[in-house]
C-alpha positions as CSV (number, residue, x, y, z in Angstrom):
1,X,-0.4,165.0,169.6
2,X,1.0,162.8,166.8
3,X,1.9,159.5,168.2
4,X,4.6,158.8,165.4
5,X,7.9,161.5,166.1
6,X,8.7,163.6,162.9
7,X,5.1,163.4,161.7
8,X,3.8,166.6,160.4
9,X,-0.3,166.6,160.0
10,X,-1.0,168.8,156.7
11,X,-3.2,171.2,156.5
12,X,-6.2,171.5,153.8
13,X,-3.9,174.0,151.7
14,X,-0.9,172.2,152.0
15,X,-2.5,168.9,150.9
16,X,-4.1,170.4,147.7
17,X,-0.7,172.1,147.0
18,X,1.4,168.9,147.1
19,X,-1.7,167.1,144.8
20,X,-0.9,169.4,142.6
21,X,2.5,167.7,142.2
22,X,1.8,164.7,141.3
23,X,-0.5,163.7,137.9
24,X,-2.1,160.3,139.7
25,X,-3.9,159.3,143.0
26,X,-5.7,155.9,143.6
27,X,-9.8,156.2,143.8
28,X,-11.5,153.8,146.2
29,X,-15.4,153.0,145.5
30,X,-17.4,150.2,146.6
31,X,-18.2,148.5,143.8
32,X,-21.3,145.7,144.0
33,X,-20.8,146.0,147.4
34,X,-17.3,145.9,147.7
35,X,-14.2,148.5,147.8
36,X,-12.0,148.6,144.7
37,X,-9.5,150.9,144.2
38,X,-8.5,152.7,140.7
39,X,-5.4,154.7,140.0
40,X,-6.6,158.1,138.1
41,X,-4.8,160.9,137.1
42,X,-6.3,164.2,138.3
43,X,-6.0,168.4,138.4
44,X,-7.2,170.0,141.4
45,X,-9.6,172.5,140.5
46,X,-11.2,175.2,142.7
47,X,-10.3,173.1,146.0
48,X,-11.5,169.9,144.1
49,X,-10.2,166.8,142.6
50,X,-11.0,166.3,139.3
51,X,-10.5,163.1,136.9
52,X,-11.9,162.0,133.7
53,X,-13.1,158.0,133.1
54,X,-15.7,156.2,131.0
55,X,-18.3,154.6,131.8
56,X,-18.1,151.7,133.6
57,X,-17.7,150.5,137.2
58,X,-15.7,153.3,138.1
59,X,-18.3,156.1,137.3
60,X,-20.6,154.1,138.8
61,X,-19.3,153.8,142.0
62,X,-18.3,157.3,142.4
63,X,-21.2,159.5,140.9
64,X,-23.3,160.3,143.9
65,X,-21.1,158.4,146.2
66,X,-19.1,159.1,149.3
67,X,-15.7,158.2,147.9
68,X,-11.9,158.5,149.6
69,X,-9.1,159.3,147.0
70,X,-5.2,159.0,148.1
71,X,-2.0,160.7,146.8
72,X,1.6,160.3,147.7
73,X,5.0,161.3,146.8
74,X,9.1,161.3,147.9
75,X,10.9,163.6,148.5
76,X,14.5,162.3,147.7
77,X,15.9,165.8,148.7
78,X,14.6,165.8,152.1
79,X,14.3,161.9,152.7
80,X,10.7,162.6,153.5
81,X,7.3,161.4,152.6
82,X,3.7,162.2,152.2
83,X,0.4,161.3,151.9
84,X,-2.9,163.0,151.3
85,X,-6.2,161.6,151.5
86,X,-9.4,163.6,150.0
87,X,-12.6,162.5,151.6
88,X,-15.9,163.8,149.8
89,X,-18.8,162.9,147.6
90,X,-18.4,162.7,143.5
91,X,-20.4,164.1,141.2
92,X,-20.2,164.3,137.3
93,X,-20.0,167.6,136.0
94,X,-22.5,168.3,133.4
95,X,-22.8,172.2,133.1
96,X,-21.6,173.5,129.9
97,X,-19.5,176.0,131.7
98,X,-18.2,173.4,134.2
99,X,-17.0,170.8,131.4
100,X,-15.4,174.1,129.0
101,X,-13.3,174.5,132.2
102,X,-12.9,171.1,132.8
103,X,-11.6,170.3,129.1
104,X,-8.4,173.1,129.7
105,X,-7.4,170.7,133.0
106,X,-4.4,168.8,132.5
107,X,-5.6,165.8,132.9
108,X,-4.9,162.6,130.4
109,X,-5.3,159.6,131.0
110,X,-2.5,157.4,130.6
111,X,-4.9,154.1,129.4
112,X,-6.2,154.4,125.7
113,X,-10.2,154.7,124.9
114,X,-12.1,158.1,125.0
115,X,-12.7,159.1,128.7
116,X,-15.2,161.5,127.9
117,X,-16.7,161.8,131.9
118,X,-15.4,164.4,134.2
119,X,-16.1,164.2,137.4
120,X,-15.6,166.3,140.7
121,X,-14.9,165.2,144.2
122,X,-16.2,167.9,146.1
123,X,-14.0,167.5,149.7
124,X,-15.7,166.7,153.2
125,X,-12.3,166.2,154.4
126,X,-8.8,166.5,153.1
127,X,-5.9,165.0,155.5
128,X,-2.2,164.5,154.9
129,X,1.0,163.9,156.7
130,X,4.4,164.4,155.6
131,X,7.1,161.9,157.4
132,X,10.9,160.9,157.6
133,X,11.1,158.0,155.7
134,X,12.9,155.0,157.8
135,X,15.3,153.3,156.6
136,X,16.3,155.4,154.5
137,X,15.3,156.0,150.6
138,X,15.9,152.8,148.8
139,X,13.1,151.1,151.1
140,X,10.5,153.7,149.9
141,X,11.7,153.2,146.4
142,X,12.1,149.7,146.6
143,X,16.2,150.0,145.4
């Protein structure tokens, strides 16, 4: 049972369906021993999300790692909200085959450089909840 009235718990299909939606998420890592979180655009490909980077930090933290990755949206027409979180390990993909696919995903990213690194987070879990928004819409949107 939900302890918050009007929450719906999503399930895996439903949360992969509304990622679809939206071109960005936020990617948490630990980083030198700490969390850090990085906002990625992504495609969800074959039950997975997918993203591109360089190398860096990033990559670093997330090839090979447990990793959590988080996507919301509005929905102005139904004064609801939601949320999905993808739990799962990341790896970089590196089969010819896998990248070809990879490269027809429409995902760019929105800071300049090359970002020539794709890399999959294969799910352990994938949560989400969809919720009336209290308050109504200007405090989700900040208006």
């Amino acid at each position: 049972m939900n302890a918050h009235p009007g929450t719906e718990e999503l399930d895996s299909a439903t949360c992969l369906a509304l990622l679809r939606e939206v071109p960005f998420g936020r990617l948490a890592v630990i980083v030198n021993g700490r969390p850090d979180i990085f906002p990625v655009n992504h495609a969800v490909h074959h039950g997975s999300v997918v993203f591109r980077t360089a190398s860096g930090s990033k990559l670093e933290g997330a090839v090979g790692q447990p990793v959590a990755y988080e996507a919301d949206g509005v929905d102005e027409s139904t004064g609801t909200a939601w949320s999905v979180v993808v739990s799962g390990t990341a790896h970089q993909i590196q089969q010819l085959h896998e990248v070809l696919e990879a490269l027809e995903l429409p995902v760019f990213p929105w800071q300049g450089g090359a970002k020539p690194t794709f890399v999959r987070i294969d799910p352990d879990s994938i949560t989400g909840r969809r919720f009336p928004i209290q308050g109504g819409l200007g405090s989700a949107t900040g208006q």
